[in-house]
C-alpha positions, 0 to 999 in steps of 0.5 A: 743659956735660957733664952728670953722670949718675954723681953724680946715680945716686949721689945716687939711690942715697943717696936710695933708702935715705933715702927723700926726697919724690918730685918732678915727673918730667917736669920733671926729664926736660925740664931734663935733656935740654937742651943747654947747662945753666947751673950753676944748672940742673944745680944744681936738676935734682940737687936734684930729682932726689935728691928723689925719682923712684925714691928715696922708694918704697923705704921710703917705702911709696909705690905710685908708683915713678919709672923714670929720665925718658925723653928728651923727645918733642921732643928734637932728634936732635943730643942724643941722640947716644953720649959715647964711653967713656974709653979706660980706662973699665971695661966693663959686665959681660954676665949671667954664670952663676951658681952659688947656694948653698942658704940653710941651707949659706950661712948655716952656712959664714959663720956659723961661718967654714968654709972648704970645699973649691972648689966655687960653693957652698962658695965663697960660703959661705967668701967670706961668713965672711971678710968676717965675720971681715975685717969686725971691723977694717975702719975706713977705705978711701980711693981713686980712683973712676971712676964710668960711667953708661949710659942706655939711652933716648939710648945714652949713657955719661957718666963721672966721676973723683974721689976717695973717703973712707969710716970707721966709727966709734962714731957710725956711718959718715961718707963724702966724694966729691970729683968732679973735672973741668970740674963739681967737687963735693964730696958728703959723708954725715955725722951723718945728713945728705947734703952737695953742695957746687958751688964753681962756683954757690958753694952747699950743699944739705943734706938730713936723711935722719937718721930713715933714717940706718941705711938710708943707712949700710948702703946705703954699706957696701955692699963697703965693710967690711959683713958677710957676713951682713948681705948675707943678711939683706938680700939673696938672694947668689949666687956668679958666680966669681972674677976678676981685678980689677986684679991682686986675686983678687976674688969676684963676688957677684950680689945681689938685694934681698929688697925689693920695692920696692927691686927696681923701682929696681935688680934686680941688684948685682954685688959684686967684693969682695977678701974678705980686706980686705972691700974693694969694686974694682968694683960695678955696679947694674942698673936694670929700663929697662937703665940702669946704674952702674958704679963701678971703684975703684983705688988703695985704702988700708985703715984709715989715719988720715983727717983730718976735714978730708976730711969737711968742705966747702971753702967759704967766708965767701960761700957759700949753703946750701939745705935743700929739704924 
């Protein structure tokens, strides 16, 4: 069975902001490394693994941090071997250099919405503020997603497709992923709480992550309708240039967490956000061992009615439901 790395990063990532118990890293490094998994076994490996290992030290407080689980020492030759790459998979992006902005010109330019002449700082500036202002209305996004894992430990890639659903409303931000493929699922975050649906073991796993919803929401946000200046206060943001995404002129952002803690599970964001729709088209995490996420979304439709039945779990009268602690 083809495991999927790109759901469990981001299950991970959702984790990391809700800041879930650790658990038993190399348990999860000895069942994640096995050829063959049941349904079961991948069932219980996303269970644990959105537990904990880099999630809960990020607001939690804890000193241990996790790094992903290295290969066993025993693992045979035979499975450590590359999934070579879609032929349209996007590619990971090199270090690119990057032109920041000086805090009090930054902050003053997306505060007031001044747009300066071209410049990288100037730039940043004006790319904040319209993401102030584009900010305002944003309340739906729904697309395509292809999701690219890389662990550097086995050189392996590992991609997964599907769809995604994202609204702001009064109560706060709901958001739905259906996956798609030999191992379908569907991860729905609403009212506080992370949903993972597996048609194939028909069961449900719950977790209430509420006492962090805003941590959770923010972290969701990311590229998806959020401020510019809620990434200032939450991250030093530099300008990288302008690129070509799909046709869209989109502005490249690094972003580091002011985090420390966050820091130790992902060093660096990279943002290719079209800031007149405050929309995301790629992102890209880093991760300190060389790992990362990459995530490309197409076809994008802004501030469309969504149904609630897209939030909503398509089970069924015999499904069971798990709620781990």
């Amino acid at each position: 069975m083809k495991r999927n790395w790109a759901l469990s990063i981001l299950l991970v990532s959702l984790a990391v902001a809700a800041g879930t118990a650790q658990t038993n890293p190399k348990a999860v490094s000895e069942m994640v490394y096995l050829d063959g998994l049941t349904s079961v076994a991948e069932a219980d490996f996303l269970n644990g693994y959105i537990a904990g290992i880099n999630a809960c030290s990020t607001l939690c407080g804890t000193k241990q941090l996790w790094n992903f689980p290295a290969a066993p020492a025993n693992l045979p030759a035979s499975q450590a071997t590359s999934a070579p790459p879609a032929a349209n998979a996007p590619q990971a992006t090199p270090p690119a250099k990057v032109a920041s902005a000086k805090p009090d010109q930054t902050a003053n330019a997306a505060q007031s919405g001044e747009h300066a002449a071209a410049s990288p700082n100037n730039d940043l500036g004006a790319v904040l503020a319209t993401m102030n202002q584009s900010a305002a209305g944003f309340k739906s996004a729904q697309g395509d997603f292809l999701f690219e894992t890389y662990q550097k430990v086995v050189d392996e890639k590992d991609q997964q497709q599907g769809r995604i659903y994202f609204r702001r409303g009064d109560k706060g931000v709901d958001a739905a992923f259906n996956v798609t493929g030999a191992a379908p699922k569907q991860v729905v975050y609403k009212d506080g709480k992370i949903l993972i649906y597996e048609p194939k073991i028909n069961q449900v796993t719950e977790r209430d992550v509420s006492k962090n919803k805003s941590d959770v929401e923010a972290f969701l946000s990311l590229g998806f309708g959020a401020r510019g200046n809620d990434l200032l206060r939450d991250y030093d943001v530099k300008m990288a240039g302008w690129e070509t995404v799909d046709g869209v002129k989109t502005a490249k952002l690094e972003l580091v967490s002011k985090s420390e803690k966050m820091r130790q599970t992902y060093n660096k964001i990279l943002l290719w956000v079209d800031p007149e729709r405050d929309v995301l088209l790629r992102q890209q995490f880093f991760e300190p061992s060389g790992d990362y996420r990459l995530a490309h979304y197409t076809n994008m439709k802004l501030n469309t009615k969504l149904s609630d039945d897209v939030f909503r779990l398509k089970t069924n009268g015999s499904t069971r439901t798990i709620k781990p602690q």
